[in-house]
C-alpha positions, 0 to 999 in steps of 0.5 A: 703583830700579823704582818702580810708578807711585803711585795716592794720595797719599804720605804719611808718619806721625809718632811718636805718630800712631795708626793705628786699623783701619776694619774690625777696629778695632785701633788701633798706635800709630807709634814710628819708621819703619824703612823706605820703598820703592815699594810703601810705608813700614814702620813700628815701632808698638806694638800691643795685643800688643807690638811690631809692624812697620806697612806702609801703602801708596799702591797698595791693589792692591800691599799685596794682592799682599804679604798675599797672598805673607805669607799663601803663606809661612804655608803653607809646612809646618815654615818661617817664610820672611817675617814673620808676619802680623798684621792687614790692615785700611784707615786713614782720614786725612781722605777719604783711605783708606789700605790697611796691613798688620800683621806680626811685628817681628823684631829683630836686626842688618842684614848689615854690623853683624852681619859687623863683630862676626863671622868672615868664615865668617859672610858665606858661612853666612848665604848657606847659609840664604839659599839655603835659605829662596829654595829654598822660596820658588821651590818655592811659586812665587815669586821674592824679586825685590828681594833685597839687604841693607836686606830681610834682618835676622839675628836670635838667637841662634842666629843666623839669617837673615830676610826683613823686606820681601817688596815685590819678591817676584814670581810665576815667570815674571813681570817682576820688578816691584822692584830695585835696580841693585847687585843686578839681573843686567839692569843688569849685562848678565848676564841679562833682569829675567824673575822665575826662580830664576837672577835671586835667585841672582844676587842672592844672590852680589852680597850676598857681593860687597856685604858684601866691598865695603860701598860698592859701586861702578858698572858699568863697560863689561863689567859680567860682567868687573868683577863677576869682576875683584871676586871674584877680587881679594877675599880674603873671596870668593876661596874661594868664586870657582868658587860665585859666579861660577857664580851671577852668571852663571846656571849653577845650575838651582836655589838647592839646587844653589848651597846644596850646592856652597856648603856643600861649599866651606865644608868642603873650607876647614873641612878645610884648617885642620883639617891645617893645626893638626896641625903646630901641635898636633904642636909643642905636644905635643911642647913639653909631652912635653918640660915632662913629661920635665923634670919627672920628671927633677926629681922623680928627682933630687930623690928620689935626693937624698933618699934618699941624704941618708936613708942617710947620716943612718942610716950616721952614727946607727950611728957615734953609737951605735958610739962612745958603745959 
């Protein structure tokens, strides 16, 4: 992990503390913390209206930068990218102020609890909504940076994906200031760590890869070769060879475009299924035209029984009456 180099002391908060506002003087109460990276520690706290998330930072200049990146994703029309956000204020601990963040809490499930409870299909859906909502992002001039696992959430239902840590996100055509190595096109010698759609992209096919091997692994020497060796050998990636391969290694000009091709695959494979049902359905109705036919044979000879029963009951009242004539 790249880490910016800290300009305060680090420090933690335990449950039960509260933090009060300098300027707004709202007050959050801390429950647990939920995360820790370079740029701070988020926590779950309880607020004046509910649950919230709580970020505090050591470096006031990289909690700006991440007000400012929530504030853009507000103002992108019709989509919630990031959380909401809530409050920005400084806290004082001692001589020591501490700048923080408010934002909305979202609760759901991470990637692999969710994929645990959940058909394969899922892990390439999400992906679907990943690439969408990094489209917006790269349109507003931005690049998530840091994209892996521990930042996204699904919530629902209905179930959709989310971002919880936008610490990593970075101007286009900047160097990226946050990664993590599993996920950096860099330490695979796929590409430079300079802040362009192709670097999420990257990152959003090695999520497929992560979710098919929970526990990862490291770079070998030709890091392109393994990454390709991985796809192929995995039965929950294969379908989707032609899509990630040309994400990890750069061939897509937009998230767009990888989000199409992703979303075609998934029906060209929706398709697959539907002819192969036929034959089984084909089985099934004739396995039940059969169960029909057999029972309206029944119910035919159960009804000549009947009658015929019926004509010898009334051929023997005659022969009653014949004889007592």
């Amino acid at each position: 992990m790249k880490k910016n180099t800290s300009k305060g002391q680090v420090f933690k908060l335990g449950a039960g503390e509260r933090v009060t506002g300098k300027w707004h003087r709202n007050e959050y109460s801390i429950i647990r913390e939920l995360g820790s990276g370079a740029t701070g520690t988020v926590y779950l706290a309880a607020g004046r209206n509910g649950k919230v998330a709580v970020k505090t930072g050591h470096d006031s200049m990289a909690i700006i930068s991440e007000v400012n990146v929530l504030k853009h994703f507000s103002r992108v029309q019709g989509k919630i990218l990031g959380p909401s956000l809530i409050d920005v204020d400084d806290y004082l601990q001692g001589q020591q102020q501490i700048p923080f963040y408010v934002m909305e809490y979202l609760k759901g499930d991470t990637l692999f609890h969710f994929m645990k409870n959940h058909k394969e299909e899922w892990a390439a859906i999400l992906l679907v909504q990943l690439l969408t909502d990094l489209q917006m992002l790269h349109q507003a001039g931005w690049i998530f940076g840091d994209l892996k696992p521990d930042n996204l959430l699904v919530v629902g239902p209905p179930h959709r994906i989310r971002w919880i840590d936008v610490g990593g996100t970075t101007q286009i055509g900047r160097s990226i200031k946050e990664y993590t190595e599993f996920f950096d096109r860099g330490y695979w010698g796929l590409g430079t760590r300079k802040a362009e759609p192709s670097y999420d992209l990257f990152a959003a096919s090695m999520i497929m890869i992560n979710l098919a091997y929970p526990q990862r692994f490291d770079k070998r020497k030709d890091g392109g070769q393994q990454l390709k060796d991985a796809v192929k050998k995995s039965a929950m990636l294969s379908p989707f060879q032609s899509v990630l391969l040309k994400g990890l290694y750069g061939k897509y000009k937009s998230a767009e475009e990888m989000r199409n091709e992703m979303v075609s695959t998934l029906n060209n494979k929706g398709r697959s299924k539907m002819t192969a049902q036929p034959v089984n359905g084909q089985r099934s109705s004739r396995r039940s035209g059969q169960k029909i036919i057999k029972k309206k044979r029944k119910r035919a000879v159960m009804f000549e029984t009947v009658l015929l029963g019926s004509f010898l009951f009334i051929v023997y009242l005659f022969y009653l009456v014949s004889q007592s004539m």
